[in-house]
Every structure is written in structure tokens, then in C-alpha cells.
DOKOL-324751 format. One line per 5 residues: number of its first residue (from 1); their letters; for each residue x negated, y negated, z of C-alpha. Coordinates in nm, 4 decimals. Example, Ala and Ser with C-alpha at 12.3 -4.5 7.8 and 13.67 -1.06 7.14 Angstrom:
// residues 2
1	as	-1.2300,0.4500,0.7800 ~ -1.3670,0.1060,0.7140 $
//
This chain:
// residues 367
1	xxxxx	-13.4353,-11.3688,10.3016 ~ -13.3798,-11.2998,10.6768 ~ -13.6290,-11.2744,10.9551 ~ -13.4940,-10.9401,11.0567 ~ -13.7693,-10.6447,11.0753 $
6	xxxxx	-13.6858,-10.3404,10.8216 ~ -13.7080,-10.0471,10.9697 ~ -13.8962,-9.9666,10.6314 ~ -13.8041,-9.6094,10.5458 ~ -13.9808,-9.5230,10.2233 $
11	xxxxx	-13.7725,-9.2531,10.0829 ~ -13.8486,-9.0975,9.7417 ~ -13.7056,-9.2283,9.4001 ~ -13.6232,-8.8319,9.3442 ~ -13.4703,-8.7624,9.6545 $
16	xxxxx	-13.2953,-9.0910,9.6442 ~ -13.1702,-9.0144,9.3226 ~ -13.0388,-8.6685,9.4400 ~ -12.8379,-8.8095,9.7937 ~ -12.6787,-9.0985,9.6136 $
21	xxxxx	-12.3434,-9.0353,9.6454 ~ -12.3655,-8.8135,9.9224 ~ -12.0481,-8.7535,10.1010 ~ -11.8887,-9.0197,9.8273 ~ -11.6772,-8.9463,9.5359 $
26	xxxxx	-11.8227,-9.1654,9.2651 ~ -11.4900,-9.2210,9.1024 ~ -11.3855,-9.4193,9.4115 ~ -11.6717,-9.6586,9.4431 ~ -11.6048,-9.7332,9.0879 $
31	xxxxx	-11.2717,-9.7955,9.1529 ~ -11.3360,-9.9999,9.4762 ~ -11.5845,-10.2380,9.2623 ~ -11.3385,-10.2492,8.9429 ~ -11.0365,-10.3068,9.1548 $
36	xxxxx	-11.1292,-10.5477,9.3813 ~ -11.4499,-10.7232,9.2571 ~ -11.4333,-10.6651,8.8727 ~ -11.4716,-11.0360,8.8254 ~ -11.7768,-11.0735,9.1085 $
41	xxxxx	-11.9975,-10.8348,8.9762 ~ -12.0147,-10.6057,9.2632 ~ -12.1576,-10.2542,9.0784 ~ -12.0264,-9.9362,9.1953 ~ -12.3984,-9.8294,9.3960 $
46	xxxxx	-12.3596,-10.1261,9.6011 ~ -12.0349,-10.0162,9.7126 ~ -12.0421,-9.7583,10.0649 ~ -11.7411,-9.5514,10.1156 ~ -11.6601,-9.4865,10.4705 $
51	xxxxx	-11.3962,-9.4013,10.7251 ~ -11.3359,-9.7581,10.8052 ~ -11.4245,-10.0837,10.8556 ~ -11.4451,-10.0728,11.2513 ~ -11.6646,-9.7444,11.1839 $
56	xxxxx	-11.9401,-9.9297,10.9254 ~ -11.9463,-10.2467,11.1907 ~ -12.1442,-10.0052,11.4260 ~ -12.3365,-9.8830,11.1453 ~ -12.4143,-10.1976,11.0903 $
61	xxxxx	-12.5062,-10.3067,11.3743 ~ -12.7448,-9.9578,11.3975 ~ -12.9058,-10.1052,11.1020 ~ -12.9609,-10.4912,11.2712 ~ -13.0864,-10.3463,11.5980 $
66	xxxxx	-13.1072,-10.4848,11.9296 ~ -13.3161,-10.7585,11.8647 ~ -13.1048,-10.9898,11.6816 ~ -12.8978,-11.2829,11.8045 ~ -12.5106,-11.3165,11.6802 $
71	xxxxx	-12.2423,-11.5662,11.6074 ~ -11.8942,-11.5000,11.6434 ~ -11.5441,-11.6902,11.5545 ~ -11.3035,-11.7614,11.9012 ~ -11.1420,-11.5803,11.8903 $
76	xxxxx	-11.1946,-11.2630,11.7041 ~ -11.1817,-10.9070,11.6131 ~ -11.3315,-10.7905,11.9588 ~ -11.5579,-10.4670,11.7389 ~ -11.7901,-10.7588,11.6895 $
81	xxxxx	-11.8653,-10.8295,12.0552 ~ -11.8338,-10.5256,12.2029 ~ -12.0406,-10.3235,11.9505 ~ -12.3184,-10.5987,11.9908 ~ -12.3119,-10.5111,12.4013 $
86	xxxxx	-12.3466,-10.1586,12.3363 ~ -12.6852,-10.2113,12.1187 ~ -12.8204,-10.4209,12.3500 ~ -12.8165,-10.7614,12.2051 ~ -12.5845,-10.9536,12.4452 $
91	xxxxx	-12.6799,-11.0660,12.7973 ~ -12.4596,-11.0197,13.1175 ~ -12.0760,-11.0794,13.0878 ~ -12.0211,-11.4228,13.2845 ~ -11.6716,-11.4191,13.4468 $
96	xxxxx	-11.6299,-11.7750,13.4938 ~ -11.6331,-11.8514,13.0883 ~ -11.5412,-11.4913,12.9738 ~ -11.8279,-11.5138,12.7728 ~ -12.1840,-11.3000,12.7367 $
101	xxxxx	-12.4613,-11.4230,12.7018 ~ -12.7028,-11.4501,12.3777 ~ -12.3998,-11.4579,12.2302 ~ -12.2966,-11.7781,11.9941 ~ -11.8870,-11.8634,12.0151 $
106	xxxxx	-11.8081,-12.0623,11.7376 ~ -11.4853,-12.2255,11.8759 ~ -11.1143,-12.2016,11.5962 ~ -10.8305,-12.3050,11.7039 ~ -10.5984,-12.6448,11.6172 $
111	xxxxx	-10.8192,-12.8614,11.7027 ~ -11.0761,-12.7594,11.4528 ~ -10.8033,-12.6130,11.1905 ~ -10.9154,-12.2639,11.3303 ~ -11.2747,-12.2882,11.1600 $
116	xxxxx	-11.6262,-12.3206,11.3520 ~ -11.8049,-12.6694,11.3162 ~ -12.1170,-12.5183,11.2039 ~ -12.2458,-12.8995,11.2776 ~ -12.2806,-12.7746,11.6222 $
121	xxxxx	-12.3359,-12.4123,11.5806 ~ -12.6622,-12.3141,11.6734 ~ -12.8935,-12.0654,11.4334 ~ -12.8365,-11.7193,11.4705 ~ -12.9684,-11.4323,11.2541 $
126	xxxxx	-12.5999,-11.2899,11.2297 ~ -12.2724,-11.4513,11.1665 ~ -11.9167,-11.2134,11.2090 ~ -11.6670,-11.3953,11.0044 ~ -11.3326,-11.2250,10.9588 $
131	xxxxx	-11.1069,-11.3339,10.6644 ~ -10.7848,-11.3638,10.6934 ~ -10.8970,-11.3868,11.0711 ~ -10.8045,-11.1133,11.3137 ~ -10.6073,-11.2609,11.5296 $
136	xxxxx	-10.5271,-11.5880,11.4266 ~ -10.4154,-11.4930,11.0993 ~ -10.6023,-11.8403,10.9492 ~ -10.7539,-11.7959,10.6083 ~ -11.0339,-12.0006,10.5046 $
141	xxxxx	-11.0937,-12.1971,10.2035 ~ -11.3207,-12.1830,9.9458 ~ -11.5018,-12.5077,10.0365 ~ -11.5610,-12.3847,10.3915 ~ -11.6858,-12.0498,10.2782 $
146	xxxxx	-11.9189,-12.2534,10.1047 ~ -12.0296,-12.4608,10.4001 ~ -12.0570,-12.1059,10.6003 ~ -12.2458,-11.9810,10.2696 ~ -12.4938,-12.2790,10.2497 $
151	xxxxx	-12.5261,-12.2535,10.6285 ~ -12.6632,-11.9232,10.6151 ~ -12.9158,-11.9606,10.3339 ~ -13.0557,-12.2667,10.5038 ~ -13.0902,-12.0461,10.8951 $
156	xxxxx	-13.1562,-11.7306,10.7238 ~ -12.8478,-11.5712,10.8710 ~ -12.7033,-11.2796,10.7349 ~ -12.2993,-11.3235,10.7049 ~ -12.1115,-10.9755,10.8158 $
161	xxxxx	-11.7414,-11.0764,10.6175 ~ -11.4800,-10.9039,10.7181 ~ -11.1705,-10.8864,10.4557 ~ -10.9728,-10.6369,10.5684 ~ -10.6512,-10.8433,10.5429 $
166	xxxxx	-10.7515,-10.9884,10.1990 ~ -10.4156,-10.8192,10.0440 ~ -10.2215,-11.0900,10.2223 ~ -10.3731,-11.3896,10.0661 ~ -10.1095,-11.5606,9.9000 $
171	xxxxx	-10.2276,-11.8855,9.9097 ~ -10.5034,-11.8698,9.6464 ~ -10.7994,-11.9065,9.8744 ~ -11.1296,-11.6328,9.8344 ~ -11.0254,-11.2451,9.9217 $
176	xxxxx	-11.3867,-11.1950,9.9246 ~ -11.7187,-11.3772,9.9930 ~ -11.8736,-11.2950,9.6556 ~ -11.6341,-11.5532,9.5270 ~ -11.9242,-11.8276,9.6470 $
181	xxxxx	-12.2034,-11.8825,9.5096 ~ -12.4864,-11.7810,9.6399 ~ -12.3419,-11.5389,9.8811 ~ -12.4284,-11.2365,9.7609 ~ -12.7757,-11.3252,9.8942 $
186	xxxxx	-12.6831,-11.3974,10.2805 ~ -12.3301,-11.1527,10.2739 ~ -12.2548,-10.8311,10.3556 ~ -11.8667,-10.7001,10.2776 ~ -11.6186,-10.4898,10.4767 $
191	xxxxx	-11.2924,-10.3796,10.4083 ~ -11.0434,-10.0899,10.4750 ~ -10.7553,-9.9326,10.3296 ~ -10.5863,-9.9457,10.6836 ~ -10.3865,-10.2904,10.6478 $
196	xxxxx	-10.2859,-10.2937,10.2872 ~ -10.2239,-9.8928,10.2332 ~ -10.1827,-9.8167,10.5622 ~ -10.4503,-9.5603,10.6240 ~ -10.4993,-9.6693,11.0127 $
201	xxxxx	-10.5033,-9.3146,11.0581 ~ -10.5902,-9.1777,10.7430 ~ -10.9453,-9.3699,10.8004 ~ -11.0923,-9.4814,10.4763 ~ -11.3008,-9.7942,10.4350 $
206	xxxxx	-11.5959,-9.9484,10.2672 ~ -11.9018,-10.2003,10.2570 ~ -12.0682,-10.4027,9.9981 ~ -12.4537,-10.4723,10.0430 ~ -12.5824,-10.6606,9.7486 $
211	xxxxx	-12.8579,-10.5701,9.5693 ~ -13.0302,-10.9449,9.6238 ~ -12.9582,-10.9100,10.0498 ~ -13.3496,-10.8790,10.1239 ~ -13.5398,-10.9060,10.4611 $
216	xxxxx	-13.7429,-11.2192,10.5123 ~ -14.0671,-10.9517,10.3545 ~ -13.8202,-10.8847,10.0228 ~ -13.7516,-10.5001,10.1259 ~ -13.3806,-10.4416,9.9726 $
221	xxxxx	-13.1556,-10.4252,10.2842 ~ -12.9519,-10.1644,10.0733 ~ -13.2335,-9.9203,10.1088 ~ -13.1914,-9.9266,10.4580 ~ -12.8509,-9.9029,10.5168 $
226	xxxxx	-12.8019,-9.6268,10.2673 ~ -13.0222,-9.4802,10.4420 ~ -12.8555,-9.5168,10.7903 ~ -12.4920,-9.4016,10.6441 ~ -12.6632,-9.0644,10.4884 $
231	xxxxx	-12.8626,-8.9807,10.8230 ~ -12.5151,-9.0534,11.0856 ~ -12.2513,-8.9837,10.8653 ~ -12.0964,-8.7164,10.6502 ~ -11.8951,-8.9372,10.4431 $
236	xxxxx	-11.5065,-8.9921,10.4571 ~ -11.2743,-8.6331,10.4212 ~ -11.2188,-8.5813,10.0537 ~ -10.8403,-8.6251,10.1100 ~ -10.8926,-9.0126,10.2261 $
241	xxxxx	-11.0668,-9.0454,9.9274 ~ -10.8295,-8.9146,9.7186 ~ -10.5305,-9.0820,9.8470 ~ -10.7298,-9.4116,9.8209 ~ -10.8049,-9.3785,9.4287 $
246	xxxxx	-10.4311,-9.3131,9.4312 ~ -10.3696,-9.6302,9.5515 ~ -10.5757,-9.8320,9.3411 ~ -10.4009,-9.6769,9.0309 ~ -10.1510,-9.8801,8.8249 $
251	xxxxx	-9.8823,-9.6961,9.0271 ~ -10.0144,-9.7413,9.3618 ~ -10.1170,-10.0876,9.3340 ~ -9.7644,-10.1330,9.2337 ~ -9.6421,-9.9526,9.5504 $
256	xxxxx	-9.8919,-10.1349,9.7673 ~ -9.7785,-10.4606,9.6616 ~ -9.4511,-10.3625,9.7541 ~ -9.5367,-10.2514,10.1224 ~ -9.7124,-10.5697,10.1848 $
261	xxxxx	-9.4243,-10.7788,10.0443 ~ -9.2105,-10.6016,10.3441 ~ -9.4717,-10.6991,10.6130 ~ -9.4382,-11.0567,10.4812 ~ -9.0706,-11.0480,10.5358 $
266	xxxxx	-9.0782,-10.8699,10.8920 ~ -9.3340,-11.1254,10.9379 ~ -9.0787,-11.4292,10.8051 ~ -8.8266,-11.3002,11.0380 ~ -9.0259,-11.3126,11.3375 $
271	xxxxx	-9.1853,-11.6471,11.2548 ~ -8.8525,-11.7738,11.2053 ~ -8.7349,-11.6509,11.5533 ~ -9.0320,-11.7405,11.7561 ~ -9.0282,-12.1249,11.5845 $
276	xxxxx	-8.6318,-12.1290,11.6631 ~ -8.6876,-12.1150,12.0798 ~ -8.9273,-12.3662,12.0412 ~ -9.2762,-12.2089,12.0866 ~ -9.5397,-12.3400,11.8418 $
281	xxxxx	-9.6573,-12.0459,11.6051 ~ -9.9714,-12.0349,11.4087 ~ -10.0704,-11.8058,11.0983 ~ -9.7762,-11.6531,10.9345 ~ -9.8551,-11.7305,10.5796 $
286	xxxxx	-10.1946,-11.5039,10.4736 ~ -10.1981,-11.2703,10.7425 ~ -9.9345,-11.0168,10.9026 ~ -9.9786,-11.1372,11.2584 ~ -9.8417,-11.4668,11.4486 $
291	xxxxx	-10.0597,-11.5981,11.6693 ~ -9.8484,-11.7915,11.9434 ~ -9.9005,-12.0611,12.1572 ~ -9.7721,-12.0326,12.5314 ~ -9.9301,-12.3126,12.6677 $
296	xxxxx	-10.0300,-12.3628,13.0653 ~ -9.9345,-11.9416,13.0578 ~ -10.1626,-11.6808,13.1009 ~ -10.1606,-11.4251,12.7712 ~ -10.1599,-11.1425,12.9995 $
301	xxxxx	-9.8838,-11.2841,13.2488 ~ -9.6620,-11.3297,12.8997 ~ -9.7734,-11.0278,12.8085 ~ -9.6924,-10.8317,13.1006 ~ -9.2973,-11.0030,13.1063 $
306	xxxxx	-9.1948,-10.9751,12.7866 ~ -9.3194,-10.5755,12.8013 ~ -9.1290,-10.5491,13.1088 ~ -8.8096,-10.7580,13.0495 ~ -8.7820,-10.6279,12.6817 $
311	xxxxx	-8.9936,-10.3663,12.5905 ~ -9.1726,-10.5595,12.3302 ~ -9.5615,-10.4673,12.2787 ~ -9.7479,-10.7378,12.1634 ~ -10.1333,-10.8374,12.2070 $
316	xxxxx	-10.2626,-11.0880,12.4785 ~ -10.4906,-11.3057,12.3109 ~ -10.7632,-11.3618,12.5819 ~ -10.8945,-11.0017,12.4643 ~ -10.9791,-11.1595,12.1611 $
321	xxxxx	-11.2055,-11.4098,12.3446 ~ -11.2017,-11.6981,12.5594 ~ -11.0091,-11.8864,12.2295 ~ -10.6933,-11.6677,12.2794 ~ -10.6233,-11.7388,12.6312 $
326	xxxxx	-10.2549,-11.8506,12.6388 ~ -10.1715,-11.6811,12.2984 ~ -9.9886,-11.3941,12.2271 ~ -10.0648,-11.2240,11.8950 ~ -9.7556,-11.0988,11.7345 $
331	xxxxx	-9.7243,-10.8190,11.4315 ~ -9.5359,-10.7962,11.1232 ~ -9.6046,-10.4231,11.0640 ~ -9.3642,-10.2161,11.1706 ~ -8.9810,-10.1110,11.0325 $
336	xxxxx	-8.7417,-10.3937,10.9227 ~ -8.4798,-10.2667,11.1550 ~ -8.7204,-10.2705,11.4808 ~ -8.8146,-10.6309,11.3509 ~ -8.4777,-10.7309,11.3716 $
341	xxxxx	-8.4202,-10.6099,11.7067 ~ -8.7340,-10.7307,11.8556 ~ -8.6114,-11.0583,11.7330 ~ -8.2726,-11.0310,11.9585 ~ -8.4622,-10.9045,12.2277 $
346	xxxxx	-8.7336,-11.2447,12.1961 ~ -8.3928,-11.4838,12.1586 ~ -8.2097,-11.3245,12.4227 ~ -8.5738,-11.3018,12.6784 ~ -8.6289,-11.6621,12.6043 $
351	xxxxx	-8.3102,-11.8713,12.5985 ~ -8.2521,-11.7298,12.9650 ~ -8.6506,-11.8283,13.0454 ~ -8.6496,-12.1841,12.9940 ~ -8.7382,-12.2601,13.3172 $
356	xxxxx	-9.0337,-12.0376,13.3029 ~ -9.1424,-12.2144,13.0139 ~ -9.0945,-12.5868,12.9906 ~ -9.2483,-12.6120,12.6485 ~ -8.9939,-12.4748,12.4924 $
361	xxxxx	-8.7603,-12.7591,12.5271 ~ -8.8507,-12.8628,12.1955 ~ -8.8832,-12.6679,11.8529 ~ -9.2361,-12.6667,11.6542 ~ -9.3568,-12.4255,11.3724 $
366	xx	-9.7193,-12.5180,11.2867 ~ -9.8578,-12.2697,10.9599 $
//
């Protein structure tokens, strides 16, 4: 139970009854639930079909308000941050640390095998943890999902999980918080169809909120949020929603397994290449992005080169926080033939850079 003020809209049992569902084909939040949390006992009301997980992290954060304090992984997914500035719960941005304020960075990089000592972390009433991270691409394990479990219940922190690249596990650890226990007390869900069907512009998406999620006063936090979603949105276009129960069919699961195996190998090429000149690359094993170490560089200096020199788009990682400064995030997604290219491009950039970049004298693939 959180100390986190409902906003205590009495609606109904009738009229409840008769907007459930609203905007949401039921089939699909029965497939969502049977699909991917059959064994977790997530039931098909608790599940809320949207256009996306970025969308339902600002309905979210409608439903916290601006009166709550927030934790975040360093880096991150930068929807956490910046939706929580335009609510109104961070201070001024401070230049000097790239940080705002009233806001809690839990530091994950190497030196902490890229998850937050919540030893130090200080109590907040909201913790963003994204799983396989975003941009990292660091999974965690089940015993640290229970130490981030346990850490809520004993703060009263609500956990906001994001799973979105869950389809890439292939190491065995959780694709979803409900696989702790306890969690479905302190843990809210999202996911999205974007990264594992590829519906980035399709837009279809959805988020768990147990039944047992209460406010520190025991008011269901469900209540709420349904009905937040049913007042600001009119529910995802009926096509998303039937090309996502298409994809969670026997076929489509089939095909889906398929695309993601691809990623993984455009992803094993590039890993291969980047490790080859010598720079140290993280992730690479749960996730479809690199995340790569240019050390003593500025992200957006490398950035800016490599763009120029070989027309190569990739992500600076200090817009991902403080964490990512002298990273580069690097994708997976794409076509096999433009991986292969971008790979000649990368060898052909870097073996005439040396100078540039001492580091690279030596060879080192950290996963």
C-alpha cells in the first residue's frame, strides 16, 4: 500500500460494468493475459489495451500526479524523465550534472553490473525500471528483481516495469515482474507490440495493474486508472488490434519468433564488428541494441563523425542520462544487407581512426 492520494472517483458498479471494455476488443486482452502471463495469473480485466507503451507512461503518470517523487535507472528510456518534467514533479534541469532535480538516478553501468545499489538509493514513491533495459540492453535477474521487489514493499514504492523488449530474453531470466513474488502488490506492467512485431508505427500496446496494487487507504489503483484511460483515450484503432491477436496466434507467434531471430543475427554481426576494432561493447545477448563504450569521447562528438564520415545513424548515449555519456547505442533492427554494410562502413571508419581513438589499440567484447 502506497502513500499516494487517490483521486477517488466513485463510479457506479452499473456504469462500470457497461464501459469495461470500452475502446478494447475483449478477445485481445484475453489473449495478451493467456499469451504472455498464462502462468502468472494476470486475468484478462487487469490487462489495458493501448496504442503503446510510451503512450500509457503519460497516462500513468496523469494517474500519479505531480506530487510524487521518482527513481530512475542511468541511464534510461528518457519517456520516464521527461514525462515526469512535464507533470510537474522534477525540479530545475542543473547543467553541470545533467541532472533535475527531485529526481532519484539510480546509477548502471560496469561498475555495478548495470543494476542500481538500492543500498544507497534513497525512498521514492515511484521506481521506472525497464527490462531488458533501454539502452543498455542489460537484463536483470530474478534475484535482483527480487531485491527491487522487496525494496518496494518495504518504501511503499510503486514499481512502473517496463518489458517491452521481453521477446529477446534468451537467457532465462524474468520477461515480466509478476514472475516475483510479491510483485503484483508494488508493480505495474508495460509492454508493446512495437519491438517484437514491429508495430512502431502500427501503435499497439498494453498495461497490467493488478488487482492487489492499492493506495496506502486500500482504494484499488485499477479503479483509477481505468478510469483515466476511458476519460483521455478512445482506445487503440480496431486494425492494431486485430493485427496484434494475429500475432499472438500459433502462426504469428511462429512468424514473430522468426523476425526476432533475424534481429539477433544483425545484432551478432555488429557485435562481432564493433568487438573486432577493439571498442568494448556491452548488451548484445537479451536485447537488440549494443551499447558501446568510447571512452574519454563525447557520445555526441562520436556521434556527429561517424554520421558524417559514414552515414551511419546511431544514438548518443548522454540523451539517455548522465550514465550514457561516452556511449553510443547501436541497433540490430534493420535489413541484413544494410547490417552488413554498416559493418564495412564501421571497419573501414575505424581502422583509419586509430589515432582518434587510442583505446582501440586493444580488442575487448564485454556481454
Amino acid at each position: 500500500m502506497f502513500n499516494i492520494g487517490p483521486f477517488s472517483l466513485q463510479i457506479p458498479y452499473q456504469l462500470w460494468k457497461d464501459i469495461e471494455g470500452m475502446g478494447w476488443n475483449k478477445e485481445i486482452r484475453k489473449a495478451i493475459a493467456d499469451t504472455f502471463y498464462g502462468h502468472l495469473h494476470v486475468k484478462s480485466n487487469e490487462v489495458f489495451v493501448s496504442d503503446g507503451a510510451q503512450s500509457d507512461i503519460s497516462r500513468i503518470q496523469l494517474l500519479l500526479g505531480s506530487g510524487v517523487t521518482i527513481a530512475v535507472q542511468d541511464p534510461t528510456f528518457p519517456a520516464y524523465i521527461d514525462s515526469s518534467v512535464i507533470i510537474g514533479q522534477t525540479g530545475n534541469f542543473h547543467e553541470a550534472t545533467k541532472k533535475y532535480q527531485n529526481v532519484v538516478y539510480m546509477p548502471c553501468g560496469p561498475q555495478n553490473s548495470f543494476f542500481p545499489d538500492l543500498s544507497k538509493t534513497p525512498r521514492t514513491d515511484v521506481i521506472f525500471f525497464c527490462s531488458p533495459n533501454n539502452p543498455t540492453g542489460y537484463v536483470a535477474s530474478k534475484r535482483q528483481l527480487h531485491q527491487l521487489v522487496e525494496f518496494a514493499k518495504t518504501n511503499g514504492s510503486i514499481i512502473i516495469f517496463d518489458s517491452a523488449y521481453a521477446a529477446f530474453i534468451e537467457d532465462g531470466s524474468p520477461r515480466s515482474i509478476y514472475e516475483i513474488s510479491g510483485a503484483r502488490e508494488v508493480a505495474i506492467e508495460i509492454s508493446s507490440f512495437s519491438k517484437f512485431a514491429g508495430f512502431t508505427g502500427v501503435r499497439l500496446g498494453w498495461t497490467i495493474i493488478p488487482d492487489e496494487l492499492l493506495y496506502s487507504n486500500g482504494f484499488p489503483i485499477i479503479n483509477d486508472f481505468h478510469r483515466i484511460v476511458t476519460t483521455s483515450f478512445n482506445g487503440a484503432s480496431n486494425i492494431a488490434q486485430a493485427g496484434g491477436l494475429a500475432c499472438l496466434s500459433p502462426v504469428g507467434l511462429k512468424e514473430i519468433r522468426s523476425v526476432i531471430n533475424y534481429y539477433k543475427e544483425n545484432r551478432q554481426i555488429l557485435m562481432e564488428t564493433l568487438a573486432s576494432l577493439g571498442l568494448t561493447v556491452y548488451g548484445g545477448i537479451n536485447a537488440p541494441y549494443l551499447w558501446v563504450h568510447f571512452k574519454g569521447s563525447k557520445s555526441w562528438d562520436v556521434f556527429a563523425e561517424i554520421l558524417e564520415k559514414t552515414h551511419i545513424i546511431t544514438v548518443p548515449g548522454s540523451g539517455f542520462g548522465p550514465g550514457g555519456e561516452e556511449y553510443l547505442r547501436i541497433s540490430g533492427f534493420g535489413r541484413r544487407d544494410d547490417m552488413v554494410e554498416a559493418s564495412r562502413r564501421l571497419r573501414s571508419f575505424f581502422n583509419t581512426r586509430t589515432k582518434h581513438f587510442p583505446f582501440l589499440s586493444s580488442a575487448s567484447n564485454t556481454n
